[in-house]
ROTORDREN-298139 format. One record per residue (C-alpha): residue in one letter; residue number from 0; x, y, z. Coordinates in steps of 0.2 Angstrom, whole numbers, plus 5000, padded with zeros to 4 digits. Layout:
BEGIN
@tormar: A drenza: NUM X: X Y: Y Z: Z
...
END
This chain:
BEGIN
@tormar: X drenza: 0 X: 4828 Y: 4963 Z: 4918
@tormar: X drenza: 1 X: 4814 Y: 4966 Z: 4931
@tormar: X drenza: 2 X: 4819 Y: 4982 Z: 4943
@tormar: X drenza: 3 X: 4827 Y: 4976 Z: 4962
@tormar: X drenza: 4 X: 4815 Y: 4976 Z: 4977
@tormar: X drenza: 5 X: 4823 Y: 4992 Z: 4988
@tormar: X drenza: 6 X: 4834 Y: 4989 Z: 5001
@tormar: X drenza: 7 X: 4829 Y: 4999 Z: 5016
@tormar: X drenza: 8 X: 4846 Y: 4997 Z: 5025
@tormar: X drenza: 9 X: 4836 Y: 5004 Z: 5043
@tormar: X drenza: 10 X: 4828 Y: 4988 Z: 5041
@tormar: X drenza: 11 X: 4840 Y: 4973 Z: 5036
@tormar: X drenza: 12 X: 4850 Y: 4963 Z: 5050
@tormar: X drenza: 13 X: 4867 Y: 4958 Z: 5039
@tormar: X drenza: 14 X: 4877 Y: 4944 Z: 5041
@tormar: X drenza: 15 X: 4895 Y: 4949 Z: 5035
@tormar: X drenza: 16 X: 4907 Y: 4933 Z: 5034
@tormar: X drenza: 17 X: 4924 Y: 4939 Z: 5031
@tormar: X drenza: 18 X: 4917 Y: 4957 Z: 5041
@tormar: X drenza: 19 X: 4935 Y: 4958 Z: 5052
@tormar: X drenza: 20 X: 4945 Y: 4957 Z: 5034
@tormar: X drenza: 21 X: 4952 Y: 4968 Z: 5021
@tormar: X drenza: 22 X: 4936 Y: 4970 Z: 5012
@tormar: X drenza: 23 X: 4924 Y: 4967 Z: 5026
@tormar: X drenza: 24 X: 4930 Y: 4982 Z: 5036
@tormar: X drenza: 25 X: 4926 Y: 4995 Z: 5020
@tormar: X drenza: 26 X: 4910 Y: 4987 Z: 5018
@tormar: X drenza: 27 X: 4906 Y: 4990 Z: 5038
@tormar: X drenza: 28 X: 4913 Y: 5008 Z: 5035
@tormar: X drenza: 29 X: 4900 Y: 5009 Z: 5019
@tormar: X drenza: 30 X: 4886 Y: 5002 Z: 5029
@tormar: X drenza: 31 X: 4886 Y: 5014 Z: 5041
@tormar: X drenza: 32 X: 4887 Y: 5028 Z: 5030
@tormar: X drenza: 33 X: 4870 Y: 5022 Z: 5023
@tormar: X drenza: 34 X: 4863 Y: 5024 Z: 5040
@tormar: X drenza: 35 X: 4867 Y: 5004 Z: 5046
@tormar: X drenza: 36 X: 4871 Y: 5002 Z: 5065
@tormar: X drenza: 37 X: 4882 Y: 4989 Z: 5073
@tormar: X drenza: 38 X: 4869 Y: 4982 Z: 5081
@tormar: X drenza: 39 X: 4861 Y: 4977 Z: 5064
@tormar: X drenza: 40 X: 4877 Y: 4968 Z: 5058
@tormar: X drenza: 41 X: 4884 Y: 4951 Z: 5064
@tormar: X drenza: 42 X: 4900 Y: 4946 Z: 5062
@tormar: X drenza: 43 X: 4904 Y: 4928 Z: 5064
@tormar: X drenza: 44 X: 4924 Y: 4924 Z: 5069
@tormar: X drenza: 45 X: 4932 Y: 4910 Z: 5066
@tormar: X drenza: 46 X: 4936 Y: 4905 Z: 5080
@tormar: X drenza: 47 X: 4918 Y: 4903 Z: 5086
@tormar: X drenza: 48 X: 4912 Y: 4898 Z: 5068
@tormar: X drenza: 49 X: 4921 Y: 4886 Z: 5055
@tormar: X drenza: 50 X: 4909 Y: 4890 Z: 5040
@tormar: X drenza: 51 X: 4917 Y: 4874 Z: 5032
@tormar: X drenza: 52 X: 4906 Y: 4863 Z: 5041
@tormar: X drenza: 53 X: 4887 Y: 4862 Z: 5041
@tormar: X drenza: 54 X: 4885 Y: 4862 Z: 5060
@tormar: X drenza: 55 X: 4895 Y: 4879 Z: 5063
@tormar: X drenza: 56 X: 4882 Y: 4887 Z: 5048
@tormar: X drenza: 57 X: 4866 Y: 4882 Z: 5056
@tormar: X drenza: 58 X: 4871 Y: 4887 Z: 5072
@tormar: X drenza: 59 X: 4877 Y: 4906 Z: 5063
@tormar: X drenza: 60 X: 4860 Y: 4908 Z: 5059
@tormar: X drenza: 61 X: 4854 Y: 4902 Z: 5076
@tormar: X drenza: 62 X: 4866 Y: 4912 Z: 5086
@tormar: X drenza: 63 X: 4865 Y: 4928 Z: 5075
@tormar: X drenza: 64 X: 4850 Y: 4939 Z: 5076
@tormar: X drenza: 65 X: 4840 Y: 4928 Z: 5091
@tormar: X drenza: 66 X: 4821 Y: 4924 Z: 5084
@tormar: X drenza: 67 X: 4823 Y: 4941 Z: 5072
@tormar: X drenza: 68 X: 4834 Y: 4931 Z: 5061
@tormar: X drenza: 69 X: 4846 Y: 4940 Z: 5046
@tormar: X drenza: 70 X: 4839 Y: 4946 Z: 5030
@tormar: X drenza: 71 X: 4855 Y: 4949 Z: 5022
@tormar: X drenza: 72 X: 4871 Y: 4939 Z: 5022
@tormar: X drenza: 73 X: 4887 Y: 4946 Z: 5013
@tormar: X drenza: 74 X: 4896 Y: 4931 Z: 5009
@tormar: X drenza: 75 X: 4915 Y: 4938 Z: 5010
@tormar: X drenza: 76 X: 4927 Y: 4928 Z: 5017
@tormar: X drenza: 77 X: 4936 Y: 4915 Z: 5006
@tormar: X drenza: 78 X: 4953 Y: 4906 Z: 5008
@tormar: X drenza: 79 X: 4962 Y: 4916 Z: 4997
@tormar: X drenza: 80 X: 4983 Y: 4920 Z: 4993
@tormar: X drenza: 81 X: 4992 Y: 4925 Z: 4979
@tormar: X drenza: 82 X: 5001 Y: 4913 Z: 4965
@tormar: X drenza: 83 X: 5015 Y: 4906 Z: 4977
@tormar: X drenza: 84 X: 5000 Y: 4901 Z: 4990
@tormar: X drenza: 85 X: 4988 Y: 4893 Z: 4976
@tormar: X drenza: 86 X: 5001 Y: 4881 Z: 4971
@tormar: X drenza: 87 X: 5004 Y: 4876 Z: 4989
@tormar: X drenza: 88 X: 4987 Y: 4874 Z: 4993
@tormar: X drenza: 89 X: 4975 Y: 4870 Z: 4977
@tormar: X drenza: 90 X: 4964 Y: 4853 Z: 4986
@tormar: X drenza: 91 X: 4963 Y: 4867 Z: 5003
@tormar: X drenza: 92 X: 4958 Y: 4882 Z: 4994
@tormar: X drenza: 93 X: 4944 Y: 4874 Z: 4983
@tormar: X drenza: 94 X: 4937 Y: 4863 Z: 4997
@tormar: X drenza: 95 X: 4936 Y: 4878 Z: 5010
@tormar: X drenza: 96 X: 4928 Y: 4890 Z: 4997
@tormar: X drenza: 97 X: 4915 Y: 4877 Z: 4991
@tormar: X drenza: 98 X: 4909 Y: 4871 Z: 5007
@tormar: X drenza: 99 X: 4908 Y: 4888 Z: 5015
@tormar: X drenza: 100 X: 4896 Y: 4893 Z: 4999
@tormar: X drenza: 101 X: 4888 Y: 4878 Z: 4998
@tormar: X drenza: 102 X: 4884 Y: 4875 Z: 5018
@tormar: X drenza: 103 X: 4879 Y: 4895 Z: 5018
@tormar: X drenza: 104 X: 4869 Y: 4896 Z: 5005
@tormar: X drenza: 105 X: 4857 Y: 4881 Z: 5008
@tormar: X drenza: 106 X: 4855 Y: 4883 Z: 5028
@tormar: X drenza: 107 X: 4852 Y: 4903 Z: 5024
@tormar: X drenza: 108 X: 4838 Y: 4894 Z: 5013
@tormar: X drenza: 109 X: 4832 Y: 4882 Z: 5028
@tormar: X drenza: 110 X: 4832 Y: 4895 Z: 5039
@tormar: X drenza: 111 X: 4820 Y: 4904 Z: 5029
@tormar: X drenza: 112 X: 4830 Y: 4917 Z: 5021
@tormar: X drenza: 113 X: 4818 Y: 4917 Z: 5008
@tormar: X drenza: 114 X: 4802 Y: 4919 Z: 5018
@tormar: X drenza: 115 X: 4809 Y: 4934 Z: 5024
@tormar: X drenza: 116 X: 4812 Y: 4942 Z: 5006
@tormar: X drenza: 117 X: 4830 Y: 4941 Z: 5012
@tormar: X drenza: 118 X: 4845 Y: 4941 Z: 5000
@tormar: X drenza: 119 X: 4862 Y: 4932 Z: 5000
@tormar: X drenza: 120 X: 4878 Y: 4942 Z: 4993
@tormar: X drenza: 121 X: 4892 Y: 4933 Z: 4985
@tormar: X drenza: 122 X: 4908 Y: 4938 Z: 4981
@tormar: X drenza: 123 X: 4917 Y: 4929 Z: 4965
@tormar: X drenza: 124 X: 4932 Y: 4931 Z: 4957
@tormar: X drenza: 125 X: 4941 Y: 4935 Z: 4942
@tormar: X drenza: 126 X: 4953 Y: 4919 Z: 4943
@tormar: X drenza: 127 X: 4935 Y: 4911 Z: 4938
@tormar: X drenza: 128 X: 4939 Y: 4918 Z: 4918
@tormar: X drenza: 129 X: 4947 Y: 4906 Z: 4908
@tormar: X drenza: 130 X: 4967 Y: 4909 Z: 4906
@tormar: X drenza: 131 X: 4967 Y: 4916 Z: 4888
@tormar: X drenza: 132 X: 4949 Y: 4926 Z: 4889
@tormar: X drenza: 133 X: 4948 Y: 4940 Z: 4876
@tormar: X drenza: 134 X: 4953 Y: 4956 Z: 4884
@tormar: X drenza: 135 X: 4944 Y: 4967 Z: 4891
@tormar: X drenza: 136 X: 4935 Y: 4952 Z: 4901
@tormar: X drenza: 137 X: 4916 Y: 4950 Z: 4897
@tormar: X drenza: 138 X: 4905 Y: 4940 Z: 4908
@tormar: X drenza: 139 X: 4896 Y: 4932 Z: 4894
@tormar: X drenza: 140 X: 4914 Y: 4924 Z: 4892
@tormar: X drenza: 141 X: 4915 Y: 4915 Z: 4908
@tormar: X drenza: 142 X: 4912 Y: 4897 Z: 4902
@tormar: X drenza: 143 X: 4923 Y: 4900 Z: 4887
@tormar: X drenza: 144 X: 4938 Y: 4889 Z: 4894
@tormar: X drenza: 145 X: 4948 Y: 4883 Z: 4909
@tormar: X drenza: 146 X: 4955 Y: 4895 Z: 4922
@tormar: X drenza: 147 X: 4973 Y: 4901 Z: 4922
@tormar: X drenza: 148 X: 4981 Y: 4883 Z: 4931
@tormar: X drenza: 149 X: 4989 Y: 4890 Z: 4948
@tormar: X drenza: 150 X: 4973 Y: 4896 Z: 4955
@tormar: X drenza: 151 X: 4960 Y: 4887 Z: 4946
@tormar: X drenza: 152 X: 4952 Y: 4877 Z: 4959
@tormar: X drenza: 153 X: 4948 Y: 4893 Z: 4969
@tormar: X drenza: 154 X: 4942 Y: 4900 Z: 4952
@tormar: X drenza: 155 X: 4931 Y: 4884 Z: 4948
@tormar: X drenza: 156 X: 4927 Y: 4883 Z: 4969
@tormar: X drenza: 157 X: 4919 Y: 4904 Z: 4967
@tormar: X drenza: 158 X: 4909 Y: 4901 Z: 4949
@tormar: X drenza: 159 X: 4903 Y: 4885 Z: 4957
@tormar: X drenza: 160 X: 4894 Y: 4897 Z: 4973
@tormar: X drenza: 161 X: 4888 Y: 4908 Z: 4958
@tormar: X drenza: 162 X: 4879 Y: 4895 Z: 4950
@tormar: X drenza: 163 X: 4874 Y: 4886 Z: 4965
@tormar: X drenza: 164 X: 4863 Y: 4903 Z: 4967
@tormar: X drenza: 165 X: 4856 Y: 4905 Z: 4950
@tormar: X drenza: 166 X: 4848 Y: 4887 Z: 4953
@tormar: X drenza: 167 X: 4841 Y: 4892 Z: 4970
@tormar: X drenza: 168 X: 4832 Y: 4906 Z: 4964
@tormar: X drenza: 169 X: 4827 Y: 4894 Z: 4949
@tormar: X drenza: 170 X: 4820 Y: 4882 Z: 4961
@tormar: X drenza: 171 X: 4817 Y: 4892 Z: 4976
@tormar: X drenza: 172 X: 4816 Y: 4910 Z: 4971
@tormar: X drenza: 173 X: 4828 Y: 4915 Z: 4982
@tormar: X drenza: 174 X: 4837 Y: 4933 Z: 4978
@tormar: X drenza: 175 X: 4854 Y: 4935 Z: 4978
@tormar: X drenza: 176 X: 4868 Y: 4945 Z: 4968
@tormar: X drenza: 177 X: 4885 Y: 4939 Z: 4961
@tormar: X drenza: 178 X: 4901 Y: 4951 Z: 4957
@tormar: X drenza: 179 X: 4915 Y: 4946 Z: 4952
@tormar: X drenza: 180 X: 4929 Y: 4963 Z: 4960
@tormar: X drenza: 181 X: 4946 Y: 4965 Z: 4949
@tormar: X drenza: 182 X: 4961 Y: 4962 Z: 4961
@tormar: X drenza: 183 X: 4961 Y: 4974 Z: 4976
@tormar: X drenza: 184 X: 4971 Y: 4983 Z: 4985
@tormar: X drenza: 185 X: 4972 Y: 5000 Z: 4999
@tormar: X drenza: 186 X: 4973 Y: 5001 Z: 5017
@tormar: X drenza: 187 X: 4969 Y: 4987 Z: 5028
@tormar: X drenza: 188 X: 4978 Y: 4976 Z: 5014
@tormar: X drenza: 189 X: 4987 Y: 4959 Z: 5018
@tormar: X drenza: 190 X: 5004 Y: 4961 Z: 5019
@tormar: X drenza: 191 X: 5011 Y: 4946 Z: 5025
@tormar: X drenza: 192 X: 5024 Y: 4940 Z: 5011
@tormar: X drenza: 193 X: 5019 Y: 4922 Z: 5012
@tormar: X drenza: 194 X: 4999 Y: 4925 Z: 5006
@tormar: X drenza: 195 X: 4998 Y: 4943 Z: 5001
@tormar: X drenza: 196 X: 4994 Y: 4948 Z: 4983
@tormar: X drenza: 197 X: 5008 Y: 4958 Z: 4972
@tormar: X drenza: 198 X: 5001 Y: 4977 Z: 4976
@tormar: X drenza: 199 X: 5005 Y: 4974 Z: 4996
@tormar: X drenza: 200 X: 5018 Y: 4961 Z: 4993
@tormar: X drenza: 201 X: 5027 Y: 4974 Z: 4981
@tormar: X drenza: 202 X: 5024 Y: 4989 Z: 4996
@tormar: X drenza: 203 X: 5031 Y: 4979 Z: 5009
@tormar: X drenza: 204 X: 5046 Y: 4974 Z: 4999
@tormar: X drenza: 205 X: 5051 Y: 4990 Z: 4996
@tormar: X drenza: 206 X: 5047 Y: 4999 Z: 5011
@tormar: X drenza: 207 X: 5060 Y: 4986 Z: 5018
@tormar: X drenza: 208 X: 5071 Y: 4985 Z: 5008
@tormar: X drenza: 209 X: 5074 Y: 5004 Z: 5008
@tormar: X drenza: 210 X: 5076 Y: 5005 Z: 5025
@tormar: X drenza: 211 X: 5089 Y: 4990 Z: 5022
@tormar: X drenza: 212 X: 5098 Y: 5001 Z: 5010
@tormar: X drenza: 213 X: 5097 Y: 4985 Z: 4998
@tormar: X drenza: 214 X: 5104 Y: 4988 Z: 4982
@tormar: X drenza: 215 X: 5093 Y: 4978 Z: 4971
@tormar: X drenza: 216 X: 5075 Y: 4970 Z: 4975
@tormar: X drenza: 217 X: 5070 Y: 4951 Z: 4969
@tormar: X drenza: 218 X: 5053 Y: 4951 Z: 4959
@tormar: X drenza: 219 X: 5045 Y: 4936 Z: 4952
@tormar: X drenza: 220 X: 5042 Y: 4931 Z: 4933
@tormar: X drenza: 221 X: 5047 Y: 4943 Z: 4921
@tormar: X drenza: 222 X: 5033 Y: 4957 Z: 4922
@tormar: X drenza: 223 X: 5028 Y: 4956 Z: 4905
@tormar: X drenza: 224 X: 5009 Y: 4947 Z: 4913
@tormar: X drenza: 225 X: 4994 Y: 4964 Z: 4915
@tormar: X drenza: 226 X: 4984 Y: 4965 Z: 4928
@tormar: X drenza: 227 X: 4969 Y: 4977 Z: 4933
@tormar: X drenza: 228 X: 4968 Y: 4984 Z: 4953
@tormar: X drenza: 229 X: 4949 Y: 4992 Z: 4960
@tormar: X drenza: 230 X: 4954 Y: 5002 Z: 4975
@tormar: X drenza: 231 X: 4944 Y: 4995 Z: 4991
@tormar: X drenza: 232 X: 4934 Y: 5006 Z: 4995
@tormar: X drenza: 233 X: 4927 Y: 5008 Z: 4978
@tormar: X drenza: 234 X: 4924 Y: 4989 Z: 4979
@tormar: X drenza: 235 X: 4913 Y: 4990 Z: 4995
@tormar: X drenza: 236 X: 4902 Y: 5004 Z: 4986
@tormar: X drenza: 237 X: 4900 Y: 4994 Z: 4970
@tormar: X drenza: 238 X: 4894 Y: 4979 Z: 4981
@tormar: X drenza: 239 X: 4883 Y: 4988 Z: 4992
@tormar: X drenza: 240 X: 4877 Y: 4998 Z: 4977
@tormar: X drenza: 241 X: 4874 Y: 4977 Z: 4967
@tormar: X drenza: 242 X: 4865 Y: 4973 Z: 4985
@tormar: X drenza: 243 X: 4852 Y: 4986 Z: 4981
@tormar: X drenza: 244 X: 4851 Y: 4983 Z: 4964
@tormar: X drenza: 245 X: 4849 Y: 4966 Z: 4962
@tormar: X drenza: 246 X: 4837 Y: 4953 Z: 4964
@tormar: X drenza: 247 X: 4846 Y: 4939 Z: 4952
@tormar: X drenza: 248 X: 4865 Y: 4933 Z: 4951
@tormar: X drenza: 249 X: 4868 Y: 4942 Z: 4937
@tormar: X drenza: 250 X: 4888 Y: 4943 Z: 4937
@tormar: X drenza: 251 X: 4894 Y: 4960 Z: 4935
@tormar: X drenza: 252 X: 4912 Y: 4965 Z: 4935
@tormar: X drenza: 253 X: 4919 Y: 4976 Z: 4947
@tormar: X drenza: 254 X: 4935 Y: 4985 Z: 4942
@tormar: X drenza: 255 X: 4942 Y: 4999 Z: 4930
@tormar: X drenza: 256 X: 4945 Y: 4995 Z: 4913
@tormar: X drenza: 257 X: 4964 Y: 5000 Z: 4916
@tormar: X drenza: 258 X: 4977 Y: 4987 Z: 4913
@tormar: X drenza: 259 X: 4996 Y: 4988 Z: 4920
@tormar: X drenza: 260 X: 5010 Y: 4977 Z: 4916
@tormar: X drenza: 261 X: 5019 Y: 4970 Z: 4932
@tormar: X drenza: 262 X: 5035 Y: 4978 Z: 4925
@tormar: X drenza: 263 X: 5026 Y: 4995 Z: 4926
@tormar: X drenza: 264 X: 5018 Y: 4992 Z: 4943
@tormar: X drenza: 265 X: 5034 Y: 4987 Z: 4949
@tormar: X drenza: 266 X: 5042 Y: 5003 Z: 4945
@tormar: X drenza: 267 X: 5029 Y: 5014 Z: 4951
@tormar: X drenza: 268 X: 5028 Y: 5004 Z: 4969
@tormar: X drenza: 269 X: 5048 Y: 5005 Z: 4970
@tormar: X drenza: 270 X: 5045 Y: 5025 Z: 4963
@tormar: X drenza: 271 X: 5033 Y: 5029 Z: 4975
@tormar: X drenza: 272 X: 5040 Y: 5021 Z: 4991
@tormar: X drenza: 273 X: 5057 Y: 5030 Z: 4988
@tormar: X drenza: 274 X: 5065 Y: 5014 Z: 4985
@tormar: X drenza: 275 X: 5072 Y: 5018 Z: 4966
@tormar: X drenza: 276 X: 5071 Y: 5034 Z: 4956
@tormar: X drenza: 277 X: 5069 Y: 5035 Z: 4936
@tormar: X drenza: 278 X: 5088 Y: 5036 Z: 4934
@tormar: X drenza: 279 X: 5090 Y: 5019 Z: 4946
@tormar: X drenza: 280 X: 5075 Y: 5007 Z: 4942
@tormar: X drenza: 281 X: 5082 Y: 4998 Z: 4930
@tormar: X drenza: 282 X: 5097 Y: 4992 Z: 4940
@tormar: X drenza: 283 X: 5087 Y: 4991 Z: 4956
@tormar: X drenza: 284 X: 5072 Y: 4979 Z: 4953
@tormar: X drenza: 285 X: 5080 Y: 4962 Z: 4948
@tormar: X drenza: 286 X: 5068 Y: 4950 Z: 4939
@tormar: X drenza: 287 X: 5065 Y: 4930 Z: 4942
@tormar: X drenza: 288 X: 5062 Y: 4921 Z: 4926
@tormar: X drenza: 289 X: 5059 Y: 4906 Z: 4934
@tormar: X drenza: 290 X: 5045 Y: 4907 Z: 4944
@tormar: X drenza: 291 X: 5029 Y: 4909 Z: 4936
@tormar: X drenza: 292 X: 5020 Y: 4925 Z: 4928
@tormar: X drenza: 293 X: 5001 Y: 4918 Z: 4930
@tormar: X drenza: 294 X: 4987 Y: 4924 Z: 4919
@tormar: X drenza: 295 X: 4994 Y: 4934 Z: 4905
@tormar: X drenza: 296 X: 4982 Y: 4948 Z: 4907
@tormar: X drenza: 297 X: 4966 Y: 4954 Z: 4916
@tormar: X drenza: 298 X: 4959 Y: 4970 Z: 4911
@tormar: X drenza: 299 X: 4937 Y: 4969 Z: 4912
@tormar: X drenza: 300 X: 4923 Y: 4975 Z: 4903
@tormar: X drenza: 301 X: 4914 Y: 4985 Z: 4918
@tormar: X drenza: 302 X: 4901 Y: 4992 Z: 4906
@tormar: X drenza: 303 X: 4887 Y: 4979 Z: 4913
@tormar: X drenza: 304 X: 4892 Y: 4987 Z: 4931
@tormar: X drenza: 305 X: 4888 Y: 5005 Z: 4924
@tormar: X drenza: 306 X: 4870 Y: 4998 Z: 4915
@tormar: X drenza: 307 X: 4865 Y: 4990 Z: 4928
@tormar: X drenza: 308 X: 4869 Y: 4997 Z: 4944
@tormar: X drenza: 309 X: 4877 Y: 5014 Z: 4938
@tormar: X drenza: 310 X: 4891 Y: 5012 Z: 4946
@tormar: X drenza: 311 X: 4911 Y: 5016 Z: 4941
@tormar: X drenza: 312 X: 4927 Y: 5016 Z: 4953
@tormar: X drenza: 313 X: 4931 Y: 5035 Z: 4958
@tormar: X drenza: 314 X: 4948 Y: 5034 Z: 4964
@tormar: X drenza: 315 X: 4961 Y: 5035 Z: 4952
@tormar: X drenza: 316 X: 4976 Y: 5022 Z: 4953
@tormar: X drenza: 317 X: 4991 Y: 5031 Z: 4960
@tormar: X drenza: 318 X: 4980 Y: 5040 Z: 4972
@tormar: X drenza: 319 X: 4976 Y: 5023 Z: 4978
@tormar: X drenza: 320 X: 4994 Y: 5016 Z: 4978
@tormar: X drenza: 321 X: 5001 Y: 5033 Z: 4989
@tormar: X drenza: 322 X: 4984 Y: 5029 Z: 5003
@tormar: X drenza: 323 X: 4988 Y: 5011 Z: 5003
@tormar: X drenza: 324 X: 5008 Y: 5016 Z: 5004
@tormar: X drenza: 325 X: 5005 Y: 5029 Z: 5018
@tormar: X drenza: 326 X: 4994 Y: 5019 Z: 5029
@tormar: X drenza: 327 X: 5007 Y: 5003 Z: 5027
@tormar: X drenza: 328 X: 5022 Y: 5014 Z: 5035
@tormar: X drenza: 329 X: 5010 Y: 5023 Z: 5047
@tormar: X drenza: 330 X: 5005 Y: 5005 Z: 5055
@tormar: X drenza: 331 X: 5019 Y: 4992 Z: 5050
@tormar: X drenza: 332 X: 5024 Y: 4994 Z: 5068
@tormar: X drenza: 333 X: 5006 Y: 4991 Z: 5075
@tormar: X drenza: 334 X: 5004 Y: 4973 Z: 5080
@tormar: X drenza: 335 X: 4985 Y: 4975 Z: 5077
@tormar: X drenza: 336 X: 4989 Y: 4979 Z: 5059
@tormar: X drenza: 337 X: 4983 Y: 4967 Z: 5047
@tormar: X drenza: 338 X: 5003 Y: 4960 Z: 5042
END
């Protein structure tokens, strides 16, 4: 694979979509540590810009930068919840992610994104494997089968952005890089109960109910599903560390090659917060067969992230979980907290 052309971060003007969210803060945070000052990064609100629609696209990149125009875009922000909200809102979640890629992506391209050796960033998804992928998760394996049903159209809607680059730099020779991050979690998280995913969902749940003095806590499914958990700010360097090292979208799995049962993350959130003790989890955590496990197990092969950009995740799983409790009961009060 032919070498990346550097990234001299004094140099680039960055568009972050997403930049106010969970993962857009830690990439800001990383930015500046390589030396990037605010007034090189431009984050669109939504408010201002609905990146569903064409017109709000073309006039991000008019808006942005004035005549200097961007030479990087982070693609982040996504429509995104956790299984209870994909089965709400499948049509909503696989339209807004497709036509915020697709609109970016080609008026990035008309506003001469390319001319000015410029590269676009996407953020995939591991929802894009199919449900019953061979585990640890290979992303030679991606076209191997249909995604896990209850957030396959937002799977299907972030592969669909990854090949939409792969043909633009066919045709147009337009650089980009694809990764595909592991479920997330640490501060800064989404912790509202109706969109969050499990990790925050779990540490609000418990926080709560301990201060509730409830005897037991209501979990979905029957914890017997895996999953894998990158910690965020690991994230944001493995997709700062792609940016610099990529030229092609190339998908690279971000993550840690450790796999956890739901049942075991479950106990540890509810052994960490206080909210049960070894003797008492049992009796405490009461489970809901009815509702739906999801995918039966994520774990990924990061080995392409290490040959490629030599890069693994540093921070060790409970070390996360105590950070991302501790900044939950530290700002659970603070109405600027992202609830």
């Amino acid at each position: 694979m032919p070498s990346a052309t550097p990234v001299n971060w004094k140099d680039q003007r960055i568009i972050i979509t997403g930049g106010s969210g969970f993962l857009g803060k830690h990439i800001v945070q990383s930015l500046h540590a390589r030396g990037v000052d605010d007034n090189q990064i431009f984050i669109p609100r939504s408010a201002n810009y609905d990146l569903t629609e064409k017109d709000a696209c073309v006039s991000l990149y008019n808006d942005c930068f004035g005549s200097d125009k961007a030479t990087m875009i982070i693609h982040l922000a996504a429509e995104v919840g956790g299984i209870g909200a994909n089965m709400k809102n499948p049509g909503r979640y696989f339209y807004a992610n497709m036509a915020m890629a697709m609109h970016l992506i080609e008026q990035a391209r008309v506003d001469g994104l390319i001319e000015r050796d410029g590269k676009f960033i996407q953020t995939g998804t591991i929802c894009a494997y199919p449900n019953l992928t061979p585990i640890p998760f290979k992303e030679e394996n991606l076209w191997n089968g249909y995604p896990e049903t209850t957030n396959a159209p937002y799977g299907i809607a972030k592969k669909a952005a990854w090949q939409m680059l792969d043909a633009y730099k066919n045709q147009y020779g337009m650089k980009s890089c694809f990764v595909l991050p592991v479920n997330l979690y640490g501060p800064h998280d989404n912790f509202d109960l109706e969109s969050s995913h499990v990790i925050p969902a779990l540490i609000r749940k418990c926080v709560e109910a301990l201060k509730r003095n409830d005897d037991h806590l209501p979990v979905w499914g029957t914890g017997s599903a895996s999953r894998e958990f990158l910690y965020i700010e690991d994230c944001a360097e493995g997709l700062l560390t792609a940016a610099e090292k990529m030229d092609d979208p190339t998908p690279i799995n971000l993550g840690t090659n450790m796999e956890i049962t739901i049942k075991d993350l479950v106990h540890l959130i509810a052994k960490l917060t206080g909210f049960a003790t070894e003797e008492t989890i049992e009796q405490k955590i009461q489970w809901d067969s009815t509702k739906p496990d999801g995918q039966p197990r994520r774990c990924l092969d990061v080995s392409r992230a290490k040959e490629l950009l030599n890069w693994n995740a540093k921070v060790t799983f409970e070390q996360g979980l105590r950070q991302t409790i501790d900044w939950f009961t530290q700002n659970q009060s603070n109405p600027k907290a992202r609830m």
